[in-house]
C-alpha positions, 0 to 999 in steps of 0.5 A: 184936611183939618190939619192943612185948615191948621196951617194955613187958615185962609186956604179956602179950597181945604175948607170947601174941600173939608165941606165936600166930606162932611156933606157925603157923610151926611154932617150937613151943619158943618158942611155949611159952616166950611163951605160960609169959611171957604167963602169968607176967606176967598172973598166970595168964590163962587163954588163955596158959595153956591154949595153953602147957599145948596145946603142951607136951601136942603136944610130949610127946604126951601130958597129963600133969598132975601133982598140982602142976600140977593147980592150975593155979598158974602158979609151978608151970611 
């Protein structure tokens, strides 16, 4: 997975799908960090977006959406 990140930086399902790996083993912190890059270079998709949004709720135990991230603009995380 990483080597296929090397090769193509923008592939942003490589980068959720290196996200989905992380988190099932239990690598939380990077798993968020792959999953924001995945949503960053797709320009929002939704499905890295919403797992890095589950993640940080996990990790904080709470949602805390404040009123910048309410638009979901994926520059604002």
């Amino acid at each position: 997975m990483r080597k296929a990140i090397a090769l193509n930086p923008s592939d942003f399902d490589a980068l959720a799908s290196l996200g989905g790996i992380l988190r099932k083993t239990n690598r939380l912190d990077e798993a968020t960090q792959c999953y924001q890059k995945a949503v960053d270079v797709s320009g929002g998709h939704p499905y890295p977006l919403l797992m890095a949004l589950k993640l940080r709720a996990r990790t904080a135990h709470a949602l805390a959406i404040d009123d910048e991230r309410h638009s979901f603009h994926p520059k604002l995380w």
